[in-house]
MDTraj code that builds the backbone (N, CA, C; nanometers):
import mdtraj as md
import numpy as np

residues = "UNK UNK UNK UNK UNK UNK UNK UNK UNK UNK UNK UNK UNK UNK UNK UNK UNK UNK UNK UNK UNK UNK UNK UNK UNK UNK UNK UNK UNK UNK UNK UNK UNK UNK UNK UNK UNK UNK UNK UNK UNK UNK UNK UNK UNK UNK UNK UNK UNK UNK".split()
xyz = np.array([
    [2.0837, -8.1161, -0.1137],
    [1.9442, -8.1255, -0.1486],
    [1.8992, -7.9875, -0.1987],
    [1.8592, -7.9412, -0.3324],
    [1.7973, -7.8501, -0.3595],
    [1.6714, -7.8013, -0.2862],
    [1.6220, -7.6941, -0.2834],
    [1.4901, -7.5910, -0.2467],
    [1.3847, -7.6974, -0.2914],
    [1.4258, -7.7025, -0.4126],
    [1.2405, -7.7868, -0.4719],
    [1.2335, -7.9036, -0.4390],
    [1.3383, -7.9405, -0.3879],
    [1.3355, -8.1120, -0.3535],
    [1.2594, -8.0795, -0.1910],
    [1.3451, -7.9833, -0.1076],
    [1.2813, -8.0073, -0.0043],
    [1.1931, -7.9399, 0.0327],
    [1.1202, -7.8248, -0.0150],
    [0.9843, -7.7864, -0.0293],
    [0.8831, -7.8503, -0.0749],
    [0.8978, -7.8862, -0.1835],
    [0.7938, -8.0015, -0.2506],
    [0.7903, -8.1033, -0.1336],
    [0.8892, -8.1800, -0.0969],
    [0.8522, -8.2936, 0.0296],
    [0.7572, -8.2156, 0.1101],
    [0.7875, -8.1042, 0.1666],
    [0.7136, -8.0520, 0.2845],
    [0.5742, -8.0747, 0.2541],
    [0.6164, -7.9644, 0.1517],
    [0.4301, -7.9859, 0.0737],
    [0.3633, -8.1033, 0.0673],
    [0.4122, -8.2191, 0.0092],
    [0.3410, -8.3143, 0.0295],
    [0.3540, -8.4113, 0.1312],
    [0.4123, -8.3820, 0.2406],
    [0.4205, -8.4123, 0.3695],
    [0.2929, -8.3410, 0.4476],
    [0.2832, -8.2298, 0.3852],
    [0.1822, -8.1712, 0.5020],
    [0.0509, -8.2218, 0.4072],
    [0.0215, -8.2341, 0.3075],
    [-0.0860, -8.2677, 0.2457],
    [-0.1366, -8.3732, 0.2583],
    [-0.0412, -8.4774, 0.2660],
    [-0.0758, -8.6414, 0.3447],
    [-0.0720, -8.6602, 0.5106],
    [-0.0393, -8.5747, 0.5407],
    [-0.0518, -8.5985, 0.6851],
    [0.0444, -8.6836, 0.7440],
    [0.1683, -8.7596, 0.6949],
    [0.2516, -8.8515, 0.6848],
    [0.3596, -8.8136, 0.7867],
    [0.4382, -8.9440, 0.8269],
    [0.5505, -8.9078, 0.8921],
    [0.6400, -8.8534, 0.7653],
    [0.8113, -8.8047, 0.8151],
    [0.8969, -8.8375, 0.7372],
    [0.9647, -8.9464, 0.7009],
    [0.9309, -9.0560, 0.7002],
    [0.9960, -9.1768, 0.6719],
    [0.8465, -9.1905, 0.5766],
    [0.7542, -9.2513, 0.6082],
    [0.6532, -9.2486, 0.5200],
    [0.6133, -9.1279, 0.4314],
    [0.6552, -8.9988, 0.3853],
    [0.6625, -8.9457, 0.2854],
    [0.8182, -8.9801, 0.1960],
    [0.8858, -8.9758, 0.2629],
    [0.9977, -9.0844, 0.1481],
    [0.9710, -9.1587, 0.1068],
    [0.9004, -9.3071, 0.1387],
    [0.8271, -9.4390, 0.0909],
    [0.7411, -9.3934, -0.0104],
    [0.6425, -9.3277, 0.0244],
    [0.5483, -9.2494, -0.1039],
    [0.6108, -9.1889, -0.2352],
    [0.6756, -9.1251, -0.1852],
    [0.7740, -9.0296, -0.3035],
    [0.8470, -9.1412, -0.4107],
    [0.9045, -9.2198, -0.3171],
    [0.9687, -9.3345, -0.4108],
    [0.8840, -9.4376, -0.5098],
    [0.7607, -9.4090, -0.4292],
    [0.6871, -9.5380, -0.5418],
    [0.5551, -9.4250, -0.6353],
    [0.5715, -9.3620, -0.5858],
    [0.5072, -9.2355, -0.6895],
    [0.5776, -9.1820, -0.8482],
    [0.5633, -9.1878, -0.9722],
    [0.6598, -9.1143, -1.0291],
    [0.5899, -8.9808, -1.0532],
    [0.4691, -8.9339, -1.0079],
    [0.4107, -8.8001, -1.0252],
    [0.4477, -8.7104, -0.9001],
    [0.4659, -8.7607, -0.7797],
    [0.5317, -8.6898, -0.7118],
    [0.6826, -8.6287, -0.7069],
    [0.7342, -8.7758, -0.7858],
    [0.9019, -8.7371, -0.8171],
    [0.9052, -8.6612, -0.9410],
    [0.8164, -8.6317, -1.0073],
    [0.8330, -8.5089, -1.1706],
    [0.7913, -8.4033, -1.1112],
    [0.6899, -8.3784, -0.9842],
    [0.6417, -8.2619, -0.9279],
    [0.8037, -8.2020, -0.7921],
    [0.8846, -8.3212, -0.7851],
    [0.9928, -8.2526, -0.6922],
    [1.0917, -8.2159, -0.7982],
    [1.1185, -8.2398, -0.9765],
    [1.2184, -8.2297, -1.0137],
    [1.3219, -8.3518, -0.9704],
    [1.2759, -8.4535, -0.9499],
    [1.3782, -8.5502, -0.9546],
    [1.4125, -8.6202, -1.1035],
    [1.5058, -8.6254, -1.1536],
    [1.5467, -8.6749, -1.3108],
    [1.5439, -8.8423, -1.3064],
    [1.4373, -8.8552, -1.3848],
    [1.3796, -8.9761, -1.4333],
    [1.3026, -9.0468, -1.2994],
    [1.2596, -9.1380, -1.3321],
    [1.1939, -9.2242, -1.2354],
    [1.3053, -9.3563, -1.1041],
    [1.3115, -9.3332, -0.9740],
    [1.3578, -9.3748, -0.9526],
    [1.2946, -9.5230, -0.8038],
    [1.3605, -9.5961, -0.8058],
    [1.3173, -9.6943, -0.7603],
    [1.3685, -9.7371, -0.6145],
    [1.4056, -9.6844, -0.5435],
    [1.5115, -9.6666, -0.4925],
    [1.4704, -9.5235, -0.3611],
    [1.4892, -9.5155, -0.2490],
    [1.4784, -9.4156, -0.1812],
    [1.5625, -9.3233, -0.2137],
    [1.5471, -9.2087, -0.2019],
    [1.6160, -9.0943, -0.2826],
    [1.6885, -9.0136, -0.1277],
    [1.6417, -9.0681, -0.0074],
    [1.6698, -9.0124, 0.1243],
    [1.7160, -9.1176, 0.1743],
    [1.8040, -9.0984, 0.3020],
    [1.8413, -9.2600, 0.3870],
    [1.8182, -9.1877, 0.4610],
    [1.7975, -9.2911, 0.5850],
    [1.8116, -9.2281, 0.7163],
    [1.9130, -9.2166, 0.7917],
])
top = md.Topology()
chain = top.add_chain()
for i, resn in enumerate(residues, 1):
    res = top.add_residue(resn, chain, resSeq=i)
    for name in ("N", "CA", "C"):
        top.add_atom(name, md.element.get_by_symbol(name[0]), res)
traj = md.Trajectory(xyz[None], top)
């Protein structure tokens, strides 16, 4: 996992107030959050498992 992938989560983990399972769910159905982490193209799909 790159820096910007998991900084950016933080960031918008702490900005939503969210668990970590529910900032993954977000991230995935967001594509402005996934161009703001540097993820390549839009994806549909959880980008994290548990």
């Amino acid at each position: 996992m790159s820096a910007r992938l998991a900084l950016g989560a933080l960031i918008i983990q702490q900005r939503q107030g969210t668990t970590d399972w529910e900032t993954v769910l977000q991230i995935t159905e967001n594509p402005y959050m996934q161009y703001f982490l540097g993820l390549p193209g839009e994806r549909n799909r959880p980008f994290i498992t548990r």
